[in-house]
N, C-alpha and C positions, 0 to 999 in steps of 0.2 A: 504494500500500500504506500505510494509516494506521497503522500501526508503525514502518515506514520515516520517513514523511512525519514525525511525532512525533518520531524520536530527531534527523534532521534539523534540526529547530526547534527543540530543545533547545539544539543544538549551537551554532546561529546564535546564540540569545539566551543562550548562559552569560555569564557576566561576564569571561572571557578570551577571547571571540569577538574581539575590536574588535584585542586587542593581539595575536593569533597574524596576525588577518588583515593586519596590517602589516610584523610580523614578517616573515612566510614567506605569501603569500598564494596561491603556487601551491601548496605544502604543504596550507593550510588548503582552500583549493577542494577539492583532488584527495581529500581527506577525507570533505569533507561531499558529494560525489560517492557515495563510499561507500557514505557514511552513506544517501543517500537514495535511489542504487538506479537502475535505469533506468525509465522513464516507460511508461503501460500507457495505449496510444491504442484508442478502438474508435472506429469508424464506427456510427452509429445511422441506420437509414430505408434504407441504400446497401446493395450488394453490398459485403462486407470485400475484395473482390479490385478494385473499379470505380476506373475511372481519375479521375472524380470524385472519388471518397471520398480516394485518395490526393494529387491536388491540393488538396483542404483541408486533411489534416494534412501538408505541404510549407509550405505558405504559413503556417499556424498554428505551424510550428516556428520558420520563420525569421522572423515579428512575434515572437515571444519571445525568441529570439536579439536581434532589434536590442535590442529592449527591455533585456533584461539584459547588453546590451555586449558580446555574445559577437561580434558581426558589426557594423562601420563602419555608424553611420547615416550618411545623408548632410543635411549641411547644410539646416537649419539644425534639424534634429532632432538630440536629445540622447537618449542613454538613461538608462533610469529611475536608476541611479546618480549620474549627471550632471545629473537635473531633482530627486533631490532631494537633492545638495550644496545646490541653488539654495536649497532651501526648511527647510535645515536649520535658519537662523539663527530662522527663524520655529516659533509654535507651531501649524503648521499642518503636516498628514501624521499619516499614524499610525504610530508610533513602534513597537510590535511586531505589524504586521501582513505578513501575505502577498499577494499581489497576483494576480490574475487578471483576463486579460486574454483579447477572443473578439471573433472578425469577428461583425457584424450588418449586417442590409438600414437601410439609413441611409433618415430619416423624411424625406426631401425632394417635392419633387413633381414628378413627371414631366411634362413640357412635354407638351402635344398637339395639333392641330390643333381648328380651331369646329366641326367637326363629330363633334369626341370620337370617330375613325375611327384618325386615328395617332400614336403615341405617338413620342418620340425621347428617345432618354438622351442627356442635354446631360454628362453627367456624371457618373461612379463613383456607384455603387451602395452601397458597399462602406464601412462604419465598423466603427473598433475603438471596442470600451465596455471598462472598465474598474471593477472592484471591487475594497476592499479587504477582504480575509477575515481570521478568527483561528481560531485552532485549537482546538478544542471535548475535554475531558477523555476523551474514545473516541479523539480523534486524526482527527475529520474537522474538513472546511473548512467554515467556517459565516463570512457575512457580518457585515461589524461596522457599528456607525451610524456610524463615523468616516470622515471619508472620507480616500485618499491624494492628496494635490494632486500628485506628483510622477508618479503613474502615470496620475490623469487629463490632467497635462499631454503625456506622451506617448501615450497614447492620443488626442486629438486631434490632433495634430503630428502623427502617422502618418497619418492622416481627411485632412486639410488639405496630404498631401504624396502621395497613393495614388496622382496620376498619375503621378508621378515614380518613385514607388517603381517602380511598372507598368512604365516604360521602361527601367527598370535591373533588372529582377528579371522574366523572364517569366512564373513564377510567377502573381506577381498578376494579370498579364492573365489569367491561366486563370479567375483565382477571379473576378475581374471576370464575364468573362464564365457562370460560374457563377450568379452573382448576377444579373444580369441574364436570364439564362434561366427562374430561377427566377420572379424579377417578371414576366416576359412571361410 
């Protein structure tokens, strides 16, 4: 809801955001919770009911959960709060931007035999990409030139950690093999 999303972001970027959020930060969450509303997922191409459609937005909730700390990454992943303390001291990130993040078919090449007869996944399918957005005077999400180094660093670090993730999270094996299905 881009009224919602809006008064949300307002909120983040007033000039007393920084000091309530230390103050009282479960106070200030449980606010801008709020403020922002619960989240409005659809399924596009799928049956809204398919077991599919609901194993991508399972695993599309819980990559943004790691992301935003809500859920332990595991080592040696950090999430986006934590990659960008890293990158605070620098003038690199963008400073009032929102972040979006989405599984894609990763550009690698599939191994195959000389007779281009079988193919084999040597390896996950499966990358997160990552943009940083600003919010546009209607109140929707519109991409910025800037980029965030801290959410493409976790965006990679989750890419370069998915089997793992995979092993601790069955989840991702689903969408794995989603992905994979989909390529074959």
């Amino acid at each position: 809801d881009p009224e919602r999303l809006t008064a949300a972001y307002e909120m983040a970027r007033s000039s007393s955001a920084m000091r309530s959020m230390q103050r009282q930060p479960d106070r200030w969450t449980e606010e801008w919770r709020q403020k922002l509303g619960k989240q409005h997922a659809k399924v596009i191409g799928l049956s809204q009911d398919s077991p599919t459609g609901y194993a991508l937005l399972i695993a599309d909730a819980h990559m943004k959960r790691l992301g935003l700390g809500l859920e332990r990454c595991p080592s040696p992943m950090k999430s986006y709060w934590q990659e960008k303390a890293i990158f605070a001291n620098s003038s690199n990130g963008a400073d009032a931007s929102m972040v979006r993040w989405w599984f894609s078919v990763s550009d690698q090449k599939i191994p195959m035999d000389p007779d281009r007869k079988i193919y084999h996944f040597s390896s996950s399918n499966v990358q997160v990409l990552s943009e940083a957005q600003m919010m546009n005077a209607k109140g929707e999400r519109v991409a910025t030139n800037s980029p965030d180094f801290a959410a493409d660093t976790f965006a990679k670090k989750f890419t370069r950690n998915f089997d793992r993730l995979q092993r601790d999270n069955p989840v991702y094996g689903r969408l794995r093999h989603i992905f994979d299905l989909a390529i074959a």
